[in-house]
mmCIF file of the N, C-alpha and C atoms, coordinates in Angstrom:
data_MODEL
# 
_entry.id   MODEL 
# 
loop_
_atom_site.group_PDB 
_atom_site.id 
_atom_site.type_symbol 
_atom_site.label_atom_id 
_atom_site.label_alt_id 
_atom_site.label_comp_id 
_atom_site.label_asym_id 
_atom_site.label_entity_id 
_atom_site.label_seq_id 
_atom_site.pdbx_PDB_ins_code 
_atom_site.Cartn_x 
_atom_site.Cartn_y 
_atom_site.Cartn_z 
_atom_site.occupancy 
_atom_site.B_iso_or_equiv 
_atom_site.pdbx_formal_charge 
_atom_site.auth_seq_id 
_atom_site.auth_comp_id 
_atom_site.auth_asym_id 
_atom_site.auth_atom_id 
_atom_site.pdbx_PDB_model_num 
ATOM 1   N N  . UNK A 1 1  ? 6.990  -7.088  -4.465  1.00 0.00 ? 1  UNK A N  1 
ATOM 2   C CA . UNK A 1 1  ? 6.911  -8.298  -5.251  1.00 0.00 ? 1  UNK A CA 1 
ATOM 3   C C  . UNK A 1 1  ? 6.016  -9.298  -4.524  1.00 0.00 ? 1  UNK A C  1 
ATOM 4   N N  . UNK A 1 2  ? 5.201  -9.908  -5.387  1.00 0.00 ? 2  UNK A N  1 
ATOM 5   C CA . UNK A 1 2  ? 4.589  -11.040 -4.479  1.00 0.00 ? 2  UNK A CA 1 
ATOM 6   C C  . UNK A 1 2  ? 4.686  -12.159 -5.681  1.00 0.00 ? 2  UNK A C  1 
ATOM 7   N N  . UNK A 1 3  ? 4.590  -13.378 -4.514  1.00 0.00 ? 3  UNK A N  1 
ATOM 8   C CA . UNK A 1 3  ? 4.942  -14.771 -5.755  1.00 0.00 ? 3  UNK A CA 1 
ATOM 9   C C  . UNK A 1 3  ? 3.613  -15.263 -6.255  1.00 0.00 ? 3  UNK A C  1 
ATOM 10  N N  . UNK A 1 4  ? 3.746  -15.853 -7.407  1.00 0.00 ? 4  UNK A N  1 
ATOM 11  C CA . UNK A 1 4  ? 2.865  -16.305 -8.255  1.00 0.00 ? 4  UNK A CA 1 
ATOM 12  C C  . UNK A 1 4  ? 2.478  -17.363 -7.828  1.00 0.00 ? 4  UNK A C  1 
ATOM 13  N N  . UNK A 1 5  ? 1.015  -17.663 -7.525  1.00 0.00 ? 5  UNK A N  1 
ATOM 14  C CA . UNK A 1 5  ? 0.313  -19.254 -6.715  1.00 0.00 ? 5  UNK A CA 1 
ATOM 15  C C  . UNK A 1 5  ? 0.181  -20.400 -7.993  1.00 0.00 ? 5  UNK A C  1 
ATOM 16  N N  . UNK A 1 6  ? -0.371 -19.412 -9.602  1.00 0.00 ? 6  UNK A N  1 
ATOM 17  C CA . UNK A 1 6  ? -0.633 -20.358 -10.257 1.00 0.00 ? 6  UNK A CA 1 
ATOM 18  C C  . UNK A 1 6  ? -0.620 -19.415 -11.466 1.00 0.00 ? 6  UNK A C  1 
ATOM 19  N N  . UNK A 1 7  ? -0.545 -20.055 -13.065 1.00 0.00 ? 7  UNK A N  1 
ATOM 20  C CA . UNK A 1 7  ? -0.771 -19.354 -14.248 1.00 0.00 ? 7  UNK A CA 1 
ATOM 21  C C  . UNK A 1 7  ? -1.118 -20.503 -14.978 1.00 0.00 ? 7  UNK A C  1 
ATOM 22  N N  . UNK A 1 8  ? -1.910 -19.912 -15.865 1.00 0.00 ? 8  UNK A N  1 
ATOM 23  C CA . UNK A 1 8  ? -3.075 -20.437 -16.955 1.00 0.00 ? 8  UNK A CA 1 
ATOM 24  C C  . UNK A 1 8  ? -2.638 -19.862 -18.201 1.00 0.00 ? 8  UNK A C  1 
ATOM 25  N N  . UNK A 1 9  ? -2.805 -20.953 -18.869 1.00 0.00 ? 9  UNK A N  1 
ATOM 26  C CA . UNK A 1 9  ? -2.436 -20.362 -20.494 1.00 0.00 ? 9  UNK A CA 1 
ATOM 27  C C  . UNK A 1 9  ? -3.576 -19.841 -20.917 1.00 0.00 ? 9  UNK A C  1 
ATOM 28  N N  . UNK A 1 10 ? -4.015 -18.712 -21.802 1.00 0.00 ? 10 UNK A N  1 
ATOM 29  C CA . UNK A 1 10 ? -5.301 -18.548 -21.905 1.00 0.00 ? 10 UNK A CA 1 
ATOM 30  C C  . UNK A 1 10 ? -4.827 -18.348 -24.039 1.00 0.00 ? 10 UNK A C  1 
ATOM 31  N N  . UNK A 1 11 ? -5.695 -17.511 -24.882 1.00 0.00 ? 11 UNK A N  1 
ATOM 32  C CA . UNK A 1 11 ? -6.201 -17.836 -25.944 1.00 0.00 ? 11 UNK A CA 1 
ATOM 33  C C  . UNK A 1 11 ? -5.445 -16.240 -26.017 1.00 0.00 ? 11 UNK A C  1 
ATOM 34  N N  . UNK A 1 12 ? -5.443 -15.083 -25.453 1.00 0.00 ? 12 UNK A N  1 
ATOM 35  C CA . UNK A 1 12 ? -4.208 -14.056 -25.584 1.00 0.00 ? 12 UNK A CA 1 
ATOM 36  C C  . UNK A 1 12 ? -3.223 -13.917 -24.515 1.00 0.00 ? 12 UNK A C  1 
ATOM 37  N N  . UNK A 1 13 ? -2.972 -15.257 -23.849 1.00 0.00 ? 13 UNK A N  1 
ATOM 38  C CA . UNK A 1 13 ? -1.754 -15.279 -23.058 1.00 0.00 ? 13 UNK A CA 1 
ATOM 39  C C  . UNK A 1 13 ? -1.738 -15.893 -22.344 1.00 0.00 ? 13 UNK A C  1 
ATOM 40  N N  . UNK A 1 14 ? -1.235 -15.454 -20.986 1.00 0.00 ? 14 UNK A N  1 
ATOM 41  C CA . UNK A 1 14 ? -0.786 -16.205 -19.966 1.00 0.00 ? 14 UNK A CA 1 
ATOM 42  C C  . UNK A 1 14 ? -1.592 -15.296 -18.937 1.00 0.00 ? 14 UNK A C  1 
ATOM 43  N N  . UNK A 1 15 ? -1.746 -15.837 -17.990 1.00 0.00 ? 15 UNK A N  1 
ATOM 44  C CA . UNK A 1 15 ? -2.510 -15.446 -16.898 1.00 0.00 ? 15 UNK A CA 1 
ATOM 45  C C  . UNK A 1 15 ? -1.710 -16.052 -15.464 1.00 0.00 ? 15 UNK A C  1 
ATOM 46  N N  . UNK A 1 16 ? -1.690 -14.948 -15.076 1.00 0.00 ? 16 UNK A N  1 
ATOM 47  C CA . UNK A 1 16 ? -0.873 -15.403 -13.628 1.00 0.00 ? 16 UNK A CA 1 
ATOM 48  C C  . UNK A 1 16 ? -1.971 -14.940 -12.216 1.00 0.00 ? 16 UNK A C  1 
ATOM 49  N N  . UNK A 1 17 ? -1.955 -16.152 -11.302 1.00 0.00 ? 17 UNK A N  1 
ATOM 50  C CA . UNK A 1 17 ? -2.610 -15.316 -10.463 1.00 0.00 ? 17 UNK A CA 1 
ATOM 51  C C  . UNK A 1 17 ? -1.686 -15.286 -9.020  1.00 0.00 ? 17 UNK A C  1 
ATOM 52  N N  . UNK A 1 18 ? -1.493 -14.151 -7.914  1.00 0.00 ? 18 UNK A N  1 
ATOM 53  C CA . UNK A 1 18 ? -1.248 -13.996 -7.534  1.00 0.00 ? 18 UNK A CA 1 
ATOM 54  C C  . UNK A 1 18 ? -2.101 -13.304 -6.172  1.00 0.00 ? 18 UNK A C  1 
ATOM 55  N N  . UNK A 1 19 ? -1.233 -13.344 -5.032  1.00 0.00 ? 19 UNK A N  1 
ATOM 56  C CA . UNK A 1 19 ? -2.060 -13.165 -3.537  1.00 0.00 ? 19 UNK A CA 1 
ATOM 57  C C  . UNK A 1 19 ? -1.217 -11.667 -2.794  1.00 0.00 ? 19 UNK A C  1 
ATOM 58  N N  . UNK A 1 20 ? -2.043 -10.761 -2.370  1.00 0.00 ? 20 UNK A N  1 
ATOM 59  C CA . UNK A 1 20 ? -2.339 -9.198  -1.999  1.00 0.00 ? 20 UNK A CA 1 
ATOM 60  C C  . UNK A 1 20 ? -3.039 -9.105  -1.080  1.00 0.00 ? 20 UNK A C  1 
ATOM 61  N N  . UNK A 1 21 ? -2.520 -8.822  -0.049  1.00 0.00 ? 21 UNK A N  1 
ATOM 62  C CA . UNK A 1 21 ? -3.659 -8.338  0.947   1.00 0.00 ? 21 UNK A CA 1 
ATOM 63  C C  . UNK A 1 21 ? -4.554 -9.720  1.073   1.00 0.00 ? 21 UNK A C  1 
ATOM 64  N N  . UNK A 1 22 ? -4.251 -10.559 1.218   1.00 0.00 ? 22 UNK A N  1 
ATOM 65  C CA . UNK A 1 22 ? -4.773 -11.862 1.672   1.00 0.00 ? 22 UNK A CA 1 
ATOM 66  C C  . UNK A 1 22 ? -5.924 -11.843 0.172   1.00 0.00 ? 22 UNK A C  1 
ATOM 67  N N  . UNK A 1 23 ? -5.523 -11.294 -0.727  1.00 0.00 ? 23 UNK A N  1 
ATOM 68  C CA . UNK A 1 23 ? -6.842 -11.451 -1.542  1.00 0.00 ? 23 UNK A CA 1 
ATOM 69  C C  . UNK A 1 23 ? -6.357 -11.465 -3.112  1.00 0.00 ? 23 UNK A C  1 
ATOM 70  N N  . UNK A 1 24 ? -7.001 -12.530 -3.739  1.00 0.00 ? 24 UNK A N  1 
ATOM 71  C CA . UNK A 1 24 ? -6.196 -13.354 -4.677  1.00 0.00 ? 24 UNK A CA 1 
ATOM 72  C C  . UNK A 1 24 ? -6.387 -12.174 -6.303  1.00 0.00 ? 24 UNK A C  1 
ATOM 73  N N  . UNK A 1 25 ? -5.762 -12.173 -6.946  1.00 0.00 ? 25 UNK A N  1 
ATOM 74  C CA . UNK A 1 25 ? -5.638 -10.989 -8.201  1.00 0.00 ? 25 UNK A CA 1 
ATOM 75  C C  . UNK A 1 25 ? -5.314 -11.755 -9.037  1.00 0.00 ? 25 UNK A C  1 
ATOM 76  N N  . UNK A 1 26 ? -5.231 -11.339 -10.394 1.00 0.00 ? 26 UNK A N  1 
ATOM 77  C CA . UNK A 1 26 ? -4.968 -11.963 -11.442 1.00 0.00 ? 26 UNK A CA 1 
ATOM 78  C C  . UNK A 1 26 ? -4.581 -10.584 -12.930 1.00 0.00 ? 26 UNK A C  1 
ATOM 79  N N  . UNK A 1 27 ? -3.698 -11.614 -13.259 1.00 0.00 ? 27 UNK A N  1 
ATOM 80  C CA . UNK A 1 27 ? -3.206 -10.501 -14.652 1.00 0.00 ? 27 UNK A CA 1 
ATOM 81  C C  . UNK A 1 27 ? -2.522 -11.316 -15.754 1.00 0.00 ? 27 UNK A C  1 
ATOM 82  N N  . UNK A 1 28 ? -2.770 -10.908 -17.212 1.00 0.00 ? 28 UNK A N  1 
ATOM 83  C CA . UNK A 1 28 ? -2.874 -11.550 -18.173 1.00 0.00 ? 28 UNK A CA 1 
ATOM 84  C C  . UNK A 1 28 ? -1.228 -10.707 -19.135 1.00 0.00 ? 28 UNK A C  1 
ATOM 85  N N  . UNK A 1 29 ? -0.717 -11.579 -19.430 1.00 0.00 ? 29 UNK A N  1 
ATOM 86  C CA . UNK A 1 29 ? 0.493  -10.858 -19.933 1.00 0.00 ? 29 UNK A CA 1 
ATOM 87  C C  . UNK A 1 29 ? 0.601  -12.208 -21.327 1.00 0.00 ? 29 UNK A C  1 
ATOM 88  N N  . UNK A 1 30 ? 0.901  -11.195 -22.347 1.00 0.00 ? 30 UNK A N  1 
ATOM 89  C CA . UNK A 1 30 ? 1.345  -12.031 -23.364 1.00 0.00 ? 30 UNK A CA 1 
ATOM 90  C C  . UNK A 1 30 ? 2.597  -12.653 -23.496 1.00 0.00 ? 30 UNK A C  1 
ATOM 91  N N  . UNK A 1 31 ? 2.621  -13.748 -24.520 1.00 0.00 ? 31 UNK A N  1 
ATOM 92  C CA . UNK A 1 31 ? 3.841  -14.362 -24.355 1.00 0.00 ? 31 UNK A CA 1 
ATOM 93  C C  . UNK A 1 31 ? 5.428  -13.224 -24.666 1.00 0.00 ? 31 UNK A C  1 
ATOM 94  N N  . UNK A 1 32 ? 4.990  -12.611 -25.673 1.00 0.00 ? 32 UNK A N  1 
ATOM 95  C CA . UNK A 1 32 ? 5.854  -11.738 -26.080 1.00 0.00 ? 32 UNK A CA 1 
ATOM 96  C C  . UNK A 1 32 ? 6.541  -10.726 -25.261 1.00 0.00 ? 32 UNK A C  1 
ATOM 97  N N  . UNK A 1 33 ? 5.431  -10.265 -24.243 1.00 0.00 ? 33 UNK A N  1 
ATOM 98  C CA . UNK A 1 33 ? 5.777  -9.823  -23.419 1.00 0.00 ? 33 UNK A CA 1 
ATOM 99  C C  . UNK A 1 33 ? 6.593  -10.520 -22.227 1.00 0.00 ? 33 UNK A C  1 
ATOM 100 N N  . UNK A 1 34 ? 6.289  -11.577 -21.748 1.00 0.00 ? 34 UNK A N  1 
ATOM 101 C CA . UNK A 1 34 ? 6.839  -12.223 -20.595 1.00 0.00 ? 34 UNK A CA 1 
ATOM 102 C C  . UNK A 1 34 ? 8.366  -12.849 -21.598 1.00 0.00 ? 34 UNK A C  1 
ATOM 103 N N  . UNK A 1 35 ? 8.478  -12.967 -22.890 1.00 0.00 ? 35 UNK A N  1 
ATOM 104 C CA . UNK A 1 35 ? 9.838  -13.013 -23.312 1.00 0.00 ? 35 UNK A CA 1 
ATOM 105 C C  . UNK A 1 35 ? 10.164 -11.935 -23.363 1.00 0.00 ? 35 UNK A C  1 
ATOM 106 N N  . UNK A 1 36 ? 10.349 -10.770 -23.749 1.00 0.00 ? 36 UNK A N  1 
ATOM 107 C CA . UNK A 1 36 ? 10.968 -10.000 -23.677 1.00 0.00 ? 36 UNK A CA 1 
ATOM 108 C C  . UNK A 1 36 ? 11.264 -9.047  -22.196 1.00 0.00 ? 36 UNK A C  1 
ATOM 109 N N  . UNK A 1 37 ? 10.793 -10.157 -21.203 1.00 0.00 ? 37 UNK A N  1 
ATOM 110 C CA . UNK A 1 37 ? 11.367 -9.668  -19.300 1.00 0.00 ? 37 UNK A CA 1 
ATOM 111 C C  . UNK A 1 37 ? 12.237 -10.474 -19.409 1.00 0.00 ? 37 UNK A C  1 
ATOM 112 N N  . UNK A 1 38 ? 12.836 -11.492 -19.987 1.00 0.00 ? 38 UNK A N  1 
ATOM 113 C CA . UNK A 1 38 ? 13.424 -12.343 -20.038 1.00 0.00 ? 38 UNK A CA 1 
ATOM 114 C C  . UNK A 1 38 ? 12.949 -14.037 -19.292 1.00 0.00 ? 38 UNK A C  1 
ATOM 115 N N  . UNK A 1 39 ? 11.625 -13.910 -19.492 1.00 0.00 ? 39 UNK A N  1 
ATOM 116 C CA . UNK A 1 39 ? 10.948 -15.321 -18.948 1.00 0.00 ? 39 UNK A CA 1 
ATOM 117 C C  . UNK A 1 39 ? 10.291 -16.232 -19.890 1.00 0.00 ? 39 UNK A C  1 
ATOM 118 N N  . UNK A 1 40 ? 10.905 -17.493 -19.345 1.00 0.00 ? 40 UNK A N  1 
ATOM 119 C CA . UNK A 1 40 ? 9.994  -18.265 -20.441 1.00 0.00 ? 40 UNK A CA 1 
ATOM 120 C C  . UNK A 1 40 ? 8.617  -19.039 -20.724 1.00 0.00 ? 40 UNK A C  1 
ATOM 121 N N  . UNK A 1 41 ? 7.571  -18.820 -20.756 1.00 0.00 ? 41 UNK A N  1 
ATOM 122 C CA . UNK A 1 41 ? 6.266  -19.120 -20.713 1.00 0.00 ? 41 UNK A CA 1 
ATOM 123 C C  . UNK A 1 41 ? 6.070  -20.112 -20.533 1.00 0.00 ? 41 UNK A C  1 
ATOM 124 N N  . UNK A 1 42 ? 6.759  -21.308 -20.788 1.00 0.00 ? 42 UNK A N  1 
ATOM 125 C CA . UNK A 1 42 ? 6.624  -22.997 -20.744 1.00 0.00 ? 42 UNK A CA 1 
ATOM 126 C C  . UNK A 1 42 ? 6.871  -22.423 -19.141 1.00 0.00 ? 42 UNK A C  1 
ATOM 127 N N  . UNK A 1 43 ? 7.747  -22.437 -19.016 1.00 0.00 ? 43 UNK A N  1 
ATOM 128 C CA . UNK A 1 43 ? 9.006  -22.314 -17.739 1.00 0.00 ? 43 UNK A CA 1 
ATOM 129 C C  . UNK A 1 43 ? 7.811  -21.709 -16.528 1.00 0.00 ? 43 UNK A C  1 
ATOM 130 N N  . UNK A 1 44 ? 7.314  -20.870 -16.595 1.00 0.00 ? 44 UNK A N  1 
ATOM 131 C CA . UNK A 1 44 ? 6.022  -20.457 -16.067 1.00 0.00 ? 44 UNK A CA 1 
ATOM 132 C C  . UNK A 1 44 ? 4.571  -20.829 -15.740 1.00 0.00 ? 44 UNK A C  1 
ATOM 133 N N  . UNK A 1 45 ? 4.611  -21.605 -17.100 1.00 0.00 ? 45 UNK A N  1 
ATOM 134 C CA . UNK A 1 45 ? 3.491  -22.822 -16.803 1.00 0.00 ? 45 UNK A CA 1 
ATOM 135 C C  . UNK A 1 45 ? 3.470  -24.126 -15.832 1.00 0.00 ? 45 UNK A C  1 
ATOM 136 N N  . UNK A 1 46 ? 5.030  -24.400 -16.082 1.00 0.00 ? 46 UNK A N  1 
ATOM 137 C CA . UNK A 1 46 ? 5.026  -25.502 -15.557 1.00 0.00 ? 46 UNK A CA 1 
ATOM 138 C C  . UNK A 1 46 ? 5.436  -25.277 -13.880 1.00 0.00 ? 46 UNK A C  1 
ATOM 139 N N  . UNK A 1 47 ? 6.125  -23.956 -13.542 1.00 0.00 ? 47 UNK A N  1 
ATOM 140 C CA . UNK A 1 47 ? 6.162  -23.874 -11.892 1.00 0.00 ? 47 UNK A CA 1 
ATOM 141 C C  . UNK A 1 47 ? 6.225  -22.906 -11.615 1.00 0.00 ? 47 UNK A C  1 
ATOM 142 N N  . UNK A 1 48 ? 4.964  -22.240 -11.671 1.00 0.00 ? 48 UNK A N  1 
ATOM 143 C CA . UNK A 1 48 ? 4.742  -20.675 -11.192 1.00 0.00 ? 48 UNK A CA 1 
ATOM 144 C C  . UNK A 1 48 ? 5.346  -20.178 -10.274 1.00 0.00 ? 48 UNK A C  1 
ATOM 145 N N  . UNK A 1 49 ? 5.576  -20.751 -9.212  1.00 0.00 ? 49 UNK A N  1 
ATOM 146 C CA . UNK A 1 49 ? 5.642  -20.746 -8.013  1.00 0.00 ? 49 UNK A CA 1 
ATOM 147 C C  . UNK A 1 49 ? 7.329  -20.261 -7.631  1.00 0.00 ? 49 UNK A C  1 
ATOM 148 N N  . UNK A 1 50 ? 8.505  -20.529 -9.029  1.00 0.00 ? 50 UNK A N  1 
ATOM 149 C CA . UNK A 1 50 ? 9.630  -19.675 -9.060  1.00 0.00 ? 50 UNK A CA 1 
ATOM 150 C C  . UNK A 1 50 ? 9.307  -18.375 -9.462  1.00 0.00 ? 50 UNK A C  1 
ATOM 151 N N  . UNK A 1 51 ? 8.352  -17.951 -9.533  1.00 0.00 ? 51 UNK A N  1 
ATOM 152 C CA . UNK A 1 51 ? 8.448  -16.520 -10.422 1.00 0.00 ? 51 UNK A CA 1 
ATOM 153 C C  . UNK A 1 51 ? 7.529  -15.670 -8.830  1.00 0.00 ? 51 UNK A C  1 
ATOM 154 N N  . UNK A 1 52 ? 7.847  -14.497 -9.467  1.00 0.00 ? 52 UNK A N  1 
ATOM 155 C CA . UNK A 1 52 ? 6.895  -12.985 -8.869  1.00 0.00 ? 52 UNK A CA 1 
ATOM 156 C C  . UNK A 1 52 ? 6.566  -12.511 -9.549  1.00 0.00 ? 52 UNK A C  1 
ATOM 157 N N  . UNK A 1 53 ? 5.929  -11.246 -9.354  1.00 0.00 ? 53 UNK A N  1 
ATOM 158 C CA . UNK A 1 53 ? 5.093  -10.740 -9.952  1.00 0.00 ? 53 UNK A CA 1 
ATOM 159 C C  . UNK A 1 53 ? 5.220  -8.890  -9.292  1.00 0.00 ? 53 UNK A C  1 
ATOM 160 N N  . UNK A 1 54 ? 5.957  -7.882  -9.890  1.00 0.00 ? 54 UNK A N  1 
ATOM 161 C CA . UNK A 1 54 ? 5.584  -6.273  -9.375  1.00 0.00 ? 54 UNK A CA 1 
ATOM 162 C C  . UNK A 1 54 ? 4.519  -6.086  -9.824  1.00 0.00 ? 54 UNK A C  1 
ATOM 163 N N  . UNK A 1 55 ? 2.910  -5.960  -9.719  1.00 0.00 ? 55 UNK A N  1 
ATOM 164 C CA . UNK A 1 55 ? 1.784  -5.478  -10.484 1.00 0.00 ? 55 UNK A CA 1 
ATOM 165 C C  . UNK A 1 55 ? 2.054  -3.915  -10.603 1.00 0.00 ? 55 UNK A C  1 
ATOM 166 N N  . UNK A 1 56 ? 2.436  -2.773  -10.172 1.00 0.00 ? 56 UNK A N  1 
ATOM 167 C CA . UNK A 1 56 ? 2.751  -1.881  -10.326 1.00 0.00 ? 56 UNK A CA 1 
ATOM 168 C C  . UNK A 1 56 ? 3.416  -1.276  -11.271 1.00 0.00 ? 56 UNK A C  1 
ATOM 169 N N  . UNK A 1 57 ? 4.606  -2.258  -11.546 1.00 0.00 ? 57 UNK A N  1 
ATOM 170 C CA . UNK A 1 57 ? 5.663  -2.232  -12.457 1.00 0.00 ? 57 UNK A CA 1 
ATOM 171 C C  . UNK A 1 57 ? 4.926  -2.833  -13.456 1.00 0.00 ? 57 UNK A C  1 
ATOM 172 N N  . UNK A 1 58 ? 4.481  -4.072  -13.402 1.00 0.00 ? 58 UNK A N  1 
ATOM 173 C CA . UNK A 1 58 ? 4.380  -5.225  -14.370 1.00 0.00 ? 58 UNK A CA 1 
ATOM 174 C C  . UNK A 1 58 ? 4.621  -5.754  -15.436 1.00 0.00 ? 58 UNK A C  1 
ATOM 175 N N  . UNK A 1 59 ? 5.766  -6.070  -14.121 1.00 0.00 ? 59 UNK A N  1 
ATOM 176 C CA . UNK A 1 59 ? 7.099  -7.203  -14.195 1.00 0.00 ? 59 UNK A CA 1 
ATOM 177 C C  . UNK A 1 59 ? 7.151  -8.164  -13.518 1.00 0.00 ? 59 UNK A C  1 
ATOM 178 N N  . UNK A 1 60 ? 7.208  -9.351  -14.338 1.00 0.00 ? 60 UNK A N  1 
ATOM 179 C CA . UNK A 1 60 ? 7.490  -10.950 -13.749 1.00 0.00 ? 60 UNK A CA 1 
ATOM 180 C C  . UNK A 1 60 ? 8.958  -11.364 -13.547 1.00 0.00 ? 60 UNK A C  1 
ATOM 181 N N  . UNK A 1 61 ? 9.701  -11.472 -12.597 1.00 0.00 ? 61 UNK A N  1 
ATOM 182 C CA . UNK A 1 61 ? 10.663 -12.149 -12.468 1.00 0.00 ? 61 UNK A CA 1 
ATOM 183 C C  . UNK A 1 61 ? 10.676 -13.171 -11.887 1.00 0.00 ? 61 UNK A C  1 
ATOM 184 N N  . UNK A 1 62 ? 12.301 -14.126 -12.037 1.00 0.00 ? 62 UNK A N  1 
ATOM 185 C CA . UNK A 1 62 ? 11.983 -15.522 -11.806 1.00 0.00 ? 62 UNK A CA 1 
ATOM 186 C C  . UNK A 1 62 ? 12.870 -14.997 -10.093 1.00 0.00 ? 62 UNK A C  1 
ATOM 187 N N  . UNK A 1 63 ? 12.353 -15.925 -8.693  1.00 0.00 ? 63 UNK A N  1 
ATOM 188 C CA . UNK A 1 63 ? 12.576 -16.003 -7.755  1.00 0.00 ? 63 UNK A CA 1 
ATOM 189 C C  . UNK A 1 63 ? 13.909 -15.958 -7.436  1.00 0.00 ? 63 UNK A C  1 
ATOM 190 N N  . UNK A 1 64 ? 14.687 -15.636 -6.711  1.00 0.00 ? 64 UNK A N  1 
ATOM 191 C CA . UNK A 1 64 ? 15.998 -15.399 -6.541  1.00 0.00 ? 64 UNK A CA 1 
ATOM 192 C C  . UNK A 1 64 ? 16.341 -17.339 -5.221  1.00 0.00 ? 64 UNK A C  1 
ATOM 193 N N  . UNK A 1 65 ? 16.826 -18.066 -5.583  1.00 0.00 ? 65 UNK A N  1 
ATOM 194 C CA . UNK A 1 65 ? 17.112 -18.803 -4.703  1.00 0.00 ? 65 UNK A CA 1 
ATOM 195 C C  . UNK A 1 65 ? 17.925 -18.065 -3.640  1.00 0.00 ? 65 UNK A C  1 
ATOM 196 N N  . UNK A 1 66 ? 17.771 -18.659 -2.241  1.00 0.00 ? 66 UNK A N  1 
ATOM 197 C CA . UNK A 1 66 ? 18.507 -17.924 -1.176  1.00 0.00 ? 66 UNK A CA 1 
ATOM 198 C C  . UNK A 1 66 ? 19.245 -19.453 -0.713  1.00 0.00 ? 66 UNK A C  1 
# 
């Protein structure tokens, strides 16, 4: 899992970008999709920075508080 730095609403979705190997990636997931992981796209927009990201899986979940 790695955490999400920032996401962009784009014109077919949402765009999340995220950091790998010191080197920044990016992936575009629709809203439909990120509701039906159980996340909410506002909720994502407004603080990326609770969520991750499995690119493998790709699956967004929201951060586990410790």
């Amino acid at each position: 899992m790695f955490g999400i730095v920032d996401a962009v609403e784009h014109i077919d979705g949402i765009e999340v970008v995220y950091r790998r190997d010191g080197e920044e990636r990016r992936r575009v997931f629709s809203q439909d999709d990120l509701i039906t992981m159980g996340i909410n796209p506002l909720d994502l927009l407004q603080a990326p920075e609770g969520f991750a990201i499995d690119p493998e899986r790709g699956v967004v979940t929201e951060k586990m508080l410790s």
